[in-house]
C-alpha positions as CSV (number, residue, x, y, z in Angstrom):
1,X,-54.6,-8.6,37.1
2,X,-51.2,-9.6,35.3
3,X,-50.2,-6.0,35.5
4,X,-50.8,-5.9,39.4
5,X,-48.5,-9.4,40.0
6,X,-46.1,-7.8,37.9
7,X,-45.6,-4.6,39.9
8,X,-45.7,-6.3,43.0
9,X,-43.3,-8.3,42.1
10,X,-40.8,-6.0,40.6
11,X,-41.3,-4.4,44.0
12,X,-40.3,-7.8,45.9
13,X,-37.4,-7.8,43.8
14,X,-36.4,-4.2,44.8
15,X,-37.3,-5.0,48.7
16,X,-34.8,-8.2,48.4
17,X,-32.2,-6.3,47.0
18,X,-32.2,-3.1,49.4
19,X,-32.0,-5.5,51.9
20,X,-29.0,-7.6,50.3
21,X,-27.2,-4.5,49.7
22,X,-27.9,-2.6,53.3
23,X,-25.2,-4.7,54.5
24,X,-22.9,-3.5,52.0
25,X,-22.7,-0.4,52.9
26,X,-19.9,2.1,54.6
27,X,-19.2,0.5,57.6
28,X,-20.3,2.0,61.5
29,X,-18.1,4.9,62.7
30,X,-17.1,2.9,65.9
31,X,-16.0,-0.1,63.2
32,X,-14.3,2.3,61.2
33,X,-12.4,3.6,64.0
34,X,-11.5,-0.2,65.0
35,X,-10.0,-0.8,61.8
36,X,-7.8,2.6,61.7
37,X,-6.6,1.5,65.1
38,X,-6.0,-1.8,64.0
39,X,-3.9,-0.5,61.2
40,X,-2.2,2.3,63.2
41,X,-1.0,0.0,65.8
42,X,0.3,-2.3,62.8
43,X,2.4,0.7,61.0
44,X,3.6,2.9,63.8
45,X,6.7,1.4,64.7
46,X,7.9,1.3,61.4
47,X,6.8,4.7,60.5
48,X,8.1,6.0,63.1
49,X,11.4,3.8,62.9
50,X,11.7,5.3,59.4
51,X,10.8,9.2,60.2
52,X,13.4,9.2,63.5
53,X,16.3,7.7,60.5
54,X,15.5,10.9,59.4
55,X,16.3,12.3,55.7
56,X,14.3,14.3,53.3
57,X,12.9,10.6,51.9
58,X,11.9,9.4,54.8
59,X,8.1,10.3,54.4
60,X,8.0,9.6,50.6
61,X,9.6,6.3,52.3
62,X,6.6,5.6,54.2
63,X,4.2,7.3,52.2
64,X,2.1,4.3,50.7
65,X,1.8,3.4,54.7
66,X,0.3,7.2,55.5
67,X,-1.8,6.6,51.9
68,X,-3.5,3.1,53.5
69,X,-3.5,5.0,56.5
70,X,-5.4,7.8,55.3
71,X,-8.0,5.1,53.0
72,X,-8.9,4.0,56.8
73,X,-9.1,7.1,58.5
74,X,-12.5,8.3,60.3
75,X,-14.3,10.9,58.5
76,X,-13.3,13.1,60.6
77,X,-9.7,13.2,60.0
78,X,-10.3,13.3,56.4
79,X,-9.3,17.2,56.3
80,X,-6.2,16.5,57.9
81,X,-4.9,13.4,56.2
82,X,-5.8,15.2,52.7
83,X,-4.0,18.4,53.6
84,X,-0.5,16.1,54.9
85,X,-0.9,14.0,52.1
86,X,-1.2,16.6,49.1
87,X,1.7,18.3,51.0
88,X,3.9,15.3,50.7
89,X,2.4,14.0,47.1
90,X,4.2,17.9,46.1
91,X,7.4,17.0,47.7
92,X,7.7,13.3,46.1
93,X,6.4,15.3,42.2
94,X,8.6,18.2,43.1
95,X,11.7,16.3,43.4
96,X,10.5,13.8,40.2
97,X,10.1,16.8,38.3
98,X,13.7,18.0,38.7
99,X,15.0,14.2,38.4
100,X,16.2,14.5,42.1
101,X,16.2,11.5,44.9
102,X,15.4,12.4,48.2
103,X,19.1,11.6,48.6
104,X,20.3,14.5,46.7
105,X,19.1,17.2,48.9
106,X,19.4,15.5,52.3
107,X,22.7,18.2,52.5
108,X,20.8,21.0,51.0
109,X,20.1,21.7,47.4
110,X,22.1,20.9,44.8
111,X,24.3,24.0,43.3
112,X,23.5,23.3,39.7
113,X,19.8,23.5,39.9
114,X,18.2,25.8,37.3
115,X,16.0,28.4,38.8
116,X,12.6,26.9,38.1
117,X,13.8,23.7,39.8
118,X,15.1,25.4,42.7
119,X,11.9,27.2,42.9
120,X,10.0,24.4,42.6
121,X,12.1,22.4,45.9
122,X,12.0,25.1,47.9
123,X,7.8,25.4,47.5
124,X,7.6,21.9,48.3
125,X,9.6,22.1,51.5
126,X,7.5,25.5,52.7
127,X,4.4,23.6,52.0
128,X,5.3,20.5,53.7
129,X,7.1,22.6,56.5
130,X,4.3,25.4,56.9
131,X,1.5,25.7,59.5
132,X,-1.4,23.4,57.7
133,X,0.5,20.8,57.3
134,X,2.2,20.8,60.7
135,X,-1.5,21.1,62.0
136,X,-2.7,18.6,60.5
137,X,-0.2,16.1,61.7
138,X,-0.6,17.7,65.0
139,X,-5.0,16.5,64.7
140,X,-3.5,12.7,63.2
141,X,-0.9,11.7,65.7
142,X,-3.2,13.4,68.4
143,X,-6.4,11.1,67.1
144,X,-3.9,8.2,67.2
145,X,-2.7,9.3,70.6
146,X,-6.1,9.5,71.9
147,X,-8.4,7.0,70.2
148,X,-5.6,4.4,69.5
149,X,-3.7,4.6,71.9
150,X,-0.6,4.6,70.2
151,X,2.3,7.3,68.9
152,X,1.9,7.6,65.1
153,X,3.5,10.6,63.1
């Protein structure tokens, strides 16, 4: 009989905390999306303020702005924030790499650069300047555009 109480209990015990936790979980798409919006309408003057001033570190300017962004993002823009995001994390480690600011190249590359590091640069800028990554900001600014309401990239 002890045995019996004992299971049952253990098993009240589970029930109570599935229940306490079931509200901790992800939350609902439509909140989800709320939130983004929230956020998006928050950021986008400022990102865009920043992006229109224009030089090479103006995304790595903004970039932990696009990285909260991205944290908020509905599932389905995951693809596409990853894909602009890696694109501008090698463009911020390219130019750490080669101990350049964002500064330094806004006129071009520098003359001086060894090989490897001009190598390096000029990867990052194709990958940040090529056809995934300018597709993928194409599907963010067109969610924030159409969901939000509001201009974003």
């Amino acid at each position: 009989m002890r045995r019996t109480r004992a299971r049952s209990g253990g098993g009240l015990v589970l029930a109570v905390l599935l229940l306490v936790t079931a509200g901790c979980g992800d939350p609902s798409p439509d909140e989800a999306r709320k939130t983004y919006c929230a956020q998006v309408k928050k950021d986008a003057d400022e990102i865009t303020r920043i992006v229109d001033e224009g030089g090479a570190g103006a995304a790595l300017q903004v970039l932990p702005k696009l990285e909260e962004l991205a944290d908020l993002a509905p599932r389905d823009l995951t693809d596409e924030w990853q894909t602009y995001l890696n694109a501008l994390h090698g463009w911020r480690d390219a130019l750490d790499d080669t101990g350049l600011e964002p500064s330094d190249v806004d006129e071009g590359l520098p003359r001086d650069l060894s090989r490897e590091d001009r190598r390096r640069l000029l990867g990052a800028i194709s990958e940040v300047q090529g056809p995934e990554v300018k597709q993928a900001a194409e599907g963010i600014e067109q969610q924030a555009l159409d969901v939000c309401g509001t201009p974003l990239l």
